[in-house]
N, C-alpha and C positions, 0 to 999 in steps of 0.2 A: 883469280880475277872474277869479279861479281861479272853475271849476266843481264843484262838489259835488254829488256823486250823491244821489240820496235813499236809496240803501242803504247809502251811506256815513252820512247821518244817524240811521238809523234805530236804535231802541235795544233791547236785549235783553230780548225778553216771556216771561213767566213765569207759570204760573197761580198762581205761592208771593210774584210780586210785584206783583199786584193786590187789590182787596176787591172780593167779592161779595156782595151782598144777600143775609140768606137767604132761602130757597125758600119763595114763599106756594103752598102746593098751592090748586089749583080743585076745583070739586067735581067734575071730571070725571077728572079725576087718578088715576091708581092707584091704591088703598090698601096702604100699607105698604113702597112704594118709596122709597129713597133711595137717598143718597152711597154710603154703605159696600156697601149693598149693589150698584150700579152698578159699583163698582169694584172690589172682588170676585168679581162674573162676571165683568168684564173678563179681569183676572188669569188665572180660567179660560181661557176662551176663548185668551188668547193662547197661556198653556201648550198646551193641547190640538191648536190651531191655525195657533200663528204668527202672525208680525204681517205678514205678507203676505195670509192672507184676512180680516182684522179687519177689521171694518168698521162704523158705528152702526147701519144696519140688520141686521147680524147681531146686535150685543149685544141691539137691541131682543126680536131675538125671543127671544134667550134668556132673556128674561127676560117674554117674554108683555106686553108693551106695544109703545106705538110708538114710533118715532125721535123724534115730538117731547116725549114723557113724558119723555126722556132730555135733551131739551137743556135743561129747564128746571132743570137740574139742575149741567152743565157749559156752557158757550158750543161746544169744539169738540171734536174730535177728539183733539189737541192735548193742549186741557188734561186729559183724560181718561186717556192716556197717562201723562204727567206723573204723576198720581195713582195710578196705578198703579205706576210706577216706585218710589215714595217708600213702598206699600202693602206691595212686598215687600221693602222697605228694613228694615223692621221685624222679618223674620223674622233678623237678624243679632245675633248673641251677644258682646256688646259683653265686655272684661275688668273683673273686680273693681277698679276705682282704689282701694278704699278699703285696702287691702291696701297699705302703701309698702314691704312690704320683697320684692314679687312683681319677678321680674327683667323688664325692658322685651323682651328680645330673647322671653321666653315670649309675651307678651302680645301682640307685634309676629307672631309665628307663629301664636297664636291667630284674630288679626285679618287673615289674609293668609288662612287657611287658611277662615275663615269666609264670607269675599268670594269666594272659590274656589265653594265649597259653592252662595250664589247662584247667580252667574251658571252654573252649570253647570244650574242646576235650572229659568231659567229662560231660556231660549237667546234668548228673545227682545229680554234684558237689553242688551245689550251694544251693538248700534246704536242704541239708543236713549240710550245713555250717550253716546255721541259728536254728539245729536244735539238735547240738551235740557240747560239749566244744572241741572239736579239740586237746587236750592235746599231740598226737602224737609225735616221737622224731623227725620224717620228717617233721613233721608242726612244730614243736618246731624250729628246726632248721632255716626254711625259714623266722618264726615270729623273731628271735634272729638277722638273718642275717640283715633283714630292721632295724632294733633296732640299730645298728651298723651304718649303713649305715647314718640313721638321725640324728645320733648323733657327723656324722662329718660336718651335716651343718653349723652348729652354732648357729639353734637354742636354744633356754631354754630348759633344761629334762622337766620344766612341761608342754612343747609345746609339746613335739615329741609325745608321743598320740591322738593329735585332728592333729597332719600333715601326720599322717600317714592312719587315720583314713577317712583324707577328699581322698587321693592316695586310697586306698585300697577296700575303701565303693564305690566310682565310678569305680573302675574297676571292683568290683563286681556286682554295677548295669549293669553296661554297658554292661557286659558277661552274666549277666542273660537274656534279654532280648533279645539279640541276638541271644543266645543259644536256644531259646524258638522259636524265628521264625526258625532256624535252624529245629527244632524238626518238629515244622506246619510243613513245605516244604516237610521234609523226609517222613511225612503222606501220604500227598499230592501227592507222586511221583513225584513233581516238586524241580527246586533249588532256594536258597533264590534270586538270581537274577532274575529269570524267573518272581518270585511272585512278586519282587518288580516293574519290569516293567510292569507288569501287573494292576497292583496298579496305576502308573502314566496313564497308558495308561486311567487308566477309569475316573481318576478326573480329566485330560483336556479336556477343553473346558466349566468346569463348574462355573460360574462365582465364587460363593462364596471362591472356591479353587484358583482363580487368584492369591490372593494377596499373598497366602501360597506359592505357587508355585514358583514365581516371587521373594521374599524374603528370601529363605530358599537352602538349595544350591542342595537342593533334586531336585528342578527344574534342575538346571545347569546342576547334573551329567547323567539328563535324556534326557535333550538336546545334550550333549557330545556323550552321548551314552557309558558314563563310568559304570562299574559293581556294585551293591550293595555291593560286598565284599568289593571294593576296597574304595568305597565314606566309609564306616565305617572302615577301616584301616587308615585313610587319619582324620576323624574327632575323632577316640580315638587318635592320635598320637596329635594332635593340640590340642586337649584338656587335655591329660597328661599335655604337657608342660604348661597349662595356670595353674595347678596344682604344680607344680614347681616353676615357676615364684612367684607364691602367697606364697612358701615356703620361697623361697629370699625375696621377698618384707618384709614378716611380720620379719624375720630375722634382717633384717635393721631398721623395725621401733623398734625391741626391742634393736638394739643396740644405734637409736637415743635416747631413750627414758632413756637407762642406762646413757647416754652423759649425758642428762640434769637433772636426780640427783645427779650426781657429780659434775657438774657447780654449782648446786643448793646447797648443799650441802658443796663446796667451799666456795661460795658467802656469806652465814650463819658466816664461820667464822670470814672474813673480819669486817662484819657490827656490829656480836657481838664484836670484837677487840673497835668499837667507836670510832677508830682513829679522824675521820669524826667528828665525832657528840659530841667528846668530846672537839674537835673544837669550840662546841658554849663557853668555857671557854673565848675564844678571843672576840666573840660577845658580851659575858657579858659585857668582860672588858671595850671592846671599848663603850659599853652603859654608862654603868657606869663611865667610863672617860669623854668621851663629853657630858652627862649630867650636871655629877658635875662640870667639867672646865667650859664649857657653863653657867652653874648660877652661879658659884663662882667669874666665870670674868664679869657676865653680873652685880651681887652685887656690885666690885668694882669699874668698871665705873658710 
């Protein structure tokens, strides 16, 4: 009998896929505390803070009650999170649909570019995306809207998952990493610019960083004397669009490729028809005529 783990059974929890009661306050209860506002100082709290010193009883006091004023509100930590996830899901600027003659690759920029603005804004976004199914009606929404939008490319439906996939997952790397020196710097009491020239200032003059320096445009924008904000505003924008571009590209070879099973496909009936080849009927003939004439005349001469 196979064994089966019980984390192999167990199934994906959600606080967007359960019901909860709503909240009968006591009369010992707060006045004036709720949901939004819980999750709201949350929000706070993580911005300011990070989600490494989060904690219920820090939200409590931020909020002048106690840990368990707060649980009667959400069950854990968890879904509390969650809810905040989905909280700042909402500050996203979804495109006009109602507009059909707006181009998708605009809209598709808009909404890369606005997913950007997030998570940079709120650095503590981004493990938590990797960490929780996101079911929210705010994230629902924003995941719906791109849905929409890929689907007026004219790619295949069984494309627009890996095109969205390749948009999506690079702007989440791209903002993860940023956000993260972002964070260094804030430590540091320095700004991501300061660090980064600080950074060039120390590996010139060193041979082995020559060629990196010289090849790479991080040299250029230290010679310009242009901002690290602005050299990574400057290479996410150029590199979306190479995301893009590979969206139309693969687009066109699936539509060259539709081309040439219906050429193909065409061609099949022609050849099964034998029109052609039922033509060797003539070849016969003509074989068999100038054979036979040929020895029949060559016997009477």
């Amino acid at each position: 009998m196979a064994v089966t783990s019980s984390r192999a059974k167990k199934q994906p929890t959600s606080v967007w896929l359960t019901e909860r009661p709503p909240v009968k306050r006591k009369a010992d209860q707060p006045a004036g505390l709720d949901l939004d506002k819980i999750v709201a100082a949350t929000v706070r709290l993580l911005d300011a803070e990070g989600l490494a010193k989060f904690s219920m009883r820090r939200l409590a006091a931020e909020l002048g009650v106690t840990a368990m004023s707060v649980y009667w509100y959400v069950d854990t930590k968890d879904d509390l999170l969650e809810l905040a996830m989905d909280a700042v899901a909402g500050e996203l600027d979804l495109p006009d649909e109602s507009d059909e003659q707006a181009d998708w690759r605009d809209q598709l920029r808009h909404l890369a570019f606005e997913y950007r603005k997030l998570l940079l804004a709120h650095t503590w976004l981004p493990k938590l995306l990797g960490e929780y199914l996101n079911f929210g009606p705010r994230s629902m929404a924003f995941s719906n809207a791109t849905l929409r939008v890929m689907a007026r490319s004219g790619l295949s439906k069984e494309s627009t998952s890996g095109a969205l996939a390749a948009v999506y997952q690079f702007v989440y790397g791209f903002c993860s990493i940023q956000g993260q020196h972002r964070a260094r710097c804030r430590a540091e009491g320095t700004t991501l610019d300061e660090y980064f020239h600080r950074v060039v200032e120390a590996v010139q003059g060193h041979p082995r960083f020559a060629e990196t320096m010289e090849l790479s445009g991080d040299g250029r924008y230290a010679r310009e004397g242009m901002s690290a904000e602005q050299m990574l505003d400057d290479d996410f924008a150029f590199a979306l669009e190479l995301q893009i571009a590979g969206i139309e590209a693969m687009r066109e070879r699936q539509r060259a490729a539709a081309e040439r099973a219906d050429g193909d496909s065409n061609g099949d009936g022609d050849s099964n028809g034998d029109g052609d080849s039922n033509g060797d009927g003539d070849s016969n003939g003509d074989g068999n005529g100038d054979s036979n004439g040929d020895s029949n005349g060559g016997g009477t001469d």
